[in-house]
C-alpha positions as CSV (number, residue, x, y, z in Angstrom):
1,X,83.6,93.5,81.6
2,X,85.0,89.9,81.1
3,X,84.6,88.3,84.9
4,X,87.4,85.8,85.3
5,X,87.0,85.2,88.9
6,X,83.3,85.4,90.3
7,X,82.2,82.4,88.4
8,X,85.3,80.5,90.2
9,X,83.9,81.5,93.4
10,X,81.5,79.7,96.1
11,X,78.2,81.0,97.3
12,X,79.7,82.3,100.5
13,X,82.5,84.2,98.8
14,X,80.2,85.7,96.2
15,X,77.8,86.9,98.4
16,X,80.8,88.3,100.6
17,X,82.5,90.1,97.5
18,X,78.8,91.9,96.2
19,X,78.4,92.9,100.2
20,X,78.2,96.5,100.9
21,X,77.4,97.3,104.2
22,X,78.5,95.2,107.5
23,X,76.8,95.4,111.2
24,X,75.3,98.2,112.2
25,X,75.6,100.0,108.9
26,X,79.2,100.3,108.8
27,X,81.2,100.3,105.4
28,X,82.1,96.5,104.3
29,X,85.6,96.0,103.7
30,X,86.3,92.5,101.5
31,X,89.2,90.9,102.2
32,X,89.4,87.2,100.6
33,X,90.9,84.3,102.2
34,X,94.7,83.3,100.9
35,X,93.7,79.7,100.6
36,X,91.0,81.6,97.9
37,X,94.2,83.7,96.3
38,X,96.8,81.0,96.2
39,X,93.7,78.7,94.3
40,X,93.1,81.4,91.9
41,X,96.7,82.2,91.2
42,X,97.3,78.4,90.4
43,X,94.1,78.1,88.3
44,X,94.4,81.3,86.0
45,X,98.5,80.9,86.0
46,X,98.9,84.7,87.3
47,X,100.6,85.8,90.8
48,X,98.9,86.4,93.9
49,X,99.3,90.2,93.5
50,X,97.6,90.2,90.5
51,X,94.5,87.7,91.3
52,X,94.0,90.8,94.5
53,X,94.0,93.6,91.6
54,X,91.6,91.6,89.5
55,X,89.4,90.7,92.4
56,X,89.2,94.5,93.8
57,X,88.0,95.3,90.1
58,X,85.5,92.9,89.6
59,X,84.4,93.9,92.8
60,X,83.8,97.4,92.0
61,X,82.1,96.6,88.5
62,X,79.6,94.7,90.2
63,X,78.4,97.1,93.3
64,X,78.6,99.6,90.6
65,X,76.0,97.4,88.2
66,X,74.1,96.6,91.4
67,X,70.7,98.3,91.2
């Protein structure tokens, strides 16, 4: 899969999108900043909507490559 917008990301935001698990074991639900969206939209060119739909599917290609 062709990552578009993990390398764009900070440390913080990449550790936050590859996160599974949150306090006390419960399921770790990743929901990125707007200021994050609104950059990404104006960097690749695309709509919000669509820079969410390409984040939730890199995020599942890499917890599903994590070993």
């Amino acid at each position: 899969m062709n990552l578009l917008i993990y390398p764009r990301l900070g440390t913080p935001s990449r550790r936050a999108m590859k996160k599974i698990k949150g306090r006390f074991g419960q399921p770790y639900e990743y929901r990125p900043r707007f200021n994050l969206v609104e950059r990404l939209s104006e960097e690749l060119g695309i709509t919000p909507a669509q820079v969410l739909d390409l984040i939730e599917a890199e995020r599942e290609f890499l917890i599903k490559s994590r070993v």
